[in-house]
C-alpha positions in Angstrom: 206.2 64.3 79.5 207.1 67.8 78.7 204.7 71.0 78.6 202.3 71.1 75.7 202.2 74.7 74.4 198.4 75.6 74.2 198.9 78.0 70.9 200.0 77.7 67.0 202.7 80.2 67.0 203.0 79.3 63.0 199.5 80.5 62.3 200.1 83.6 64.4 203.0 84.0 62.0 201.3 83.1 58.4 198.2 85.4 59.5 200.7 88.4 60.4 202.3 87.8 57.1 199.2 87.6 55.2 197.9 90.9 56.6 201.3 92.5 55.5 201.0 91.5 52.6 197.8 92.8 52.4 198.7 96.4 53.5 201.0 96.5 50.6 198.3 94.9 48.1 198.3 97.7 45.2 194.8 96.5 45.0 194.0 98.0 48.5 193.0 101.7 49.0 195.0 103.8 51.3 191.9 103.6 54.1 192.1 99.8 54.5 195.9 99.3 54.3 195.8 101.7 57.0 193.7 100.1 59.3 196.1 96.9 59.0 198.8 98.8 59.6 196.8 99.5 62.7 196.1 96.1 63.6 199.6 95.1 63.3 200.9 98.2 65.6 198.1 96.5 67.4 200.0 93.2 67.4 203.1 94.9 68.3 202.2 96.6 71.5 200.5 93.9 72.9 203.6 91.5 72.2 206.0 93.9 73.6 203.2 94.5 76.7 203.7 90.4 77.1 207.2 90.4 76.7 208.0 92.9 78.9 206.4 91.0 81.9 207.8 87.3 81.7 210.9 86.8 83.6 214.5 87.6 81.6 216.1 83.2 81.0 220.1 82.5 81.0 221.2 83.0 78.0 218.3 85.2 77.0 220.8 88.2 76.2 223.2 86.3 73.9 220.2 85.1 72.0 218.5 88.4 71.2 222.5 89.6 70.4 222.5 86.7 67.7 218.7 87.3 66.4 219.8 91.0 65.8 223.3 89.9 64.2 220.6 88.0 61.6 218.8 90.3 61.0 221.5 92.9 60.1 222.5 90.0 57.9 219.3 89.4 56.1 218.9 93.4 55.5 222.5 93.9 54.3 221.9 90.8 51.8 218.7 92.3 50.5 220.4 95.7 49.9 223.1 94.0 47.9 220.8 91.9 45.6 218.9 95.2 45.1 
């Protein structure tokens, strides 16, 4: 049997998404969407803090190549539907 990740990457997702939603809330005052915009600079360093110490995989380059290919992708599409 294979390793069983012990975490819910998909909620770590949805609640990152929910809080940038938030920030941009026209409901919210300027002193609270800041302090999300904190949390998720917060969220930020820490990743890259955990990134930065695993151990680089084969094949690891080619995939970050593609992931930035996408997302060039998905902002050039959202410019031209603007």
């Amino acid at each position: 049997m294979g390793y069983k990740y012990n975490y819910n990457i998909t909620s770590a997702i949805l609640e990152v998404n929910k809080a940038s939603r938030e920030c941009c809330s026209p409901g919210v005052d300027g002193f609270i969407a800041f302090g999300i915009k904190q949390d998720l600079y917060s969220l930020k360093f820490i990743l890259e803090d955990a990134i930065r110490r695993c151990p680089t995989f084969t094949g690891e380059a080619e995939w970050l190549r593609e992931q930035e290919k996408q997302k060039v992708m998905r902002i050039l599409k959202s410019e031209n539907t603007n």
